[in-house]
C-alpha positions in Angstrom: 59.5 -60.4 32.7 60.1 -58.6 29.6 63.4 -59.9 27.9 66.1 -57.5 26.9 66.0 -55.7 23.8 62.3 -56.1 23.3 60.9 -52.9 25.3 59.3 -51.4 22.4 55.5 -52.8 23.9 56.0 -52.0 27.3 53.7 -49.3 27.8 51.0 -51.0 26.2 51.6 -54.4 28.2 51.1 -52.1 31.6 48.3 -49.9 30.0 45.3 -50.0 32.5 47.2 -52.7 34.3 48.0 -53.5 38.0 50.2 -56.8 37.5 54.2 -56.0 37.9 56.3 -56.1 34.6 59.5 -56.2 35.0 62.6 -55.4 32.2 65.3 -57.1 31.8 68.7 -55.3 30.8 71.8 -56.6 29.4 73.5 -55.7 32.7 70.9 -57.1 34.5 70.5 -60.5 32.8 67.8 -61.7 34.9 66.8 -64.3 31.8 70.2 -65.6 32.2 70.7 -66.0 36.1 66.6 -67.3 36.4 67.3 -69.4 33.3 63.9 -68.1 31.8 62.0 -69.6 28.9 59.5 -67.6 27.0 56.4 -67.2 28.3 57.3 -68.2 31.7 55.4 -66.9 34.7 57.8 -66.1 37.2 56.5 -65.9 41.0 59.0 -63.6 43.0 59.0 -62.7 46.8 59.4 -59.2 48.9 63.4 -60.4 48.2 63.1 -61.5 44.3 63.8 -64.9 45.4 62.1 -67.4 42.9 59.0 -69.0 44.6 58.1 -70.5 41.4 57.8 -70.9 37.4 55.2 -71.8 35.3 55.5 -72.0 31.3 52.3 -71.0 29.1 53.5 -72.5 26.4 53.4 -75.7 28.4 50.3 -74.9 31.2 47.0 -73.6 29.7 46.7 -70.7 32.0 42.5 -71.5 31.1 43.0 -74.9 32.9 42.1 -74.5 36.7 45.2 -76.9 37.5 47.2 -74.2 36.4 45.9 -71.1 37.9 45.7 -73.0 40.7 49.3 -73.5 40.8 49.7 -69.7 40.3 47.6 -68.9 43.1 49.4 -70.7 45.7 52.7 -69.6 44.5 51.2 -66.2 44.7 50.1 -67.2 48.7 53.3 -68.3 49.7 54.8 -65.3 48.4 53.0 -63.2 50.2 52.9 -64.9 53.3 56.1 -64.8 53.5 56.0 -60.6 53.4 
């Protein structure tokens, strides 16, 4: 998720792109109620309830243990669709 006030890039983030990106707005202030840390990968399901959170600045997304981690947050999500 895209923190408020910074939505300058977001057409090149989603340029050729299937993976959601969402924006935060000040009314919004989904950073604030998730309690979001840059570069944090937040899993969501069908309801935006957090599934999970993983921080890239702290998990090596090239490290299987975390993609892993990623993956099944990603599976529980959508099994619970």
């Amino acid at each position: 998720m895209n923190e408020a006030g910074f939505e300058d890039g977001n057409d090149l983030v989603c340029d050729g792109r299937d993976t959601a990106w969402l924006q935060d707005t000040a009314d919004q202030d989904a950073w604030g109620m998730w309690d979001v840390a840059y570069r944090d990968v937040i899993v969501l399901d069908q309801n935006s309830t957090v599934i999970g959170v993983v921080n890239l600045s702290t998990y090596d997304l090239s490290q299987p243990s975390t993609e892993l981690q990623l993956r099944e947050y990603v599976d529980e999500g959508l099994a619970l669709q």
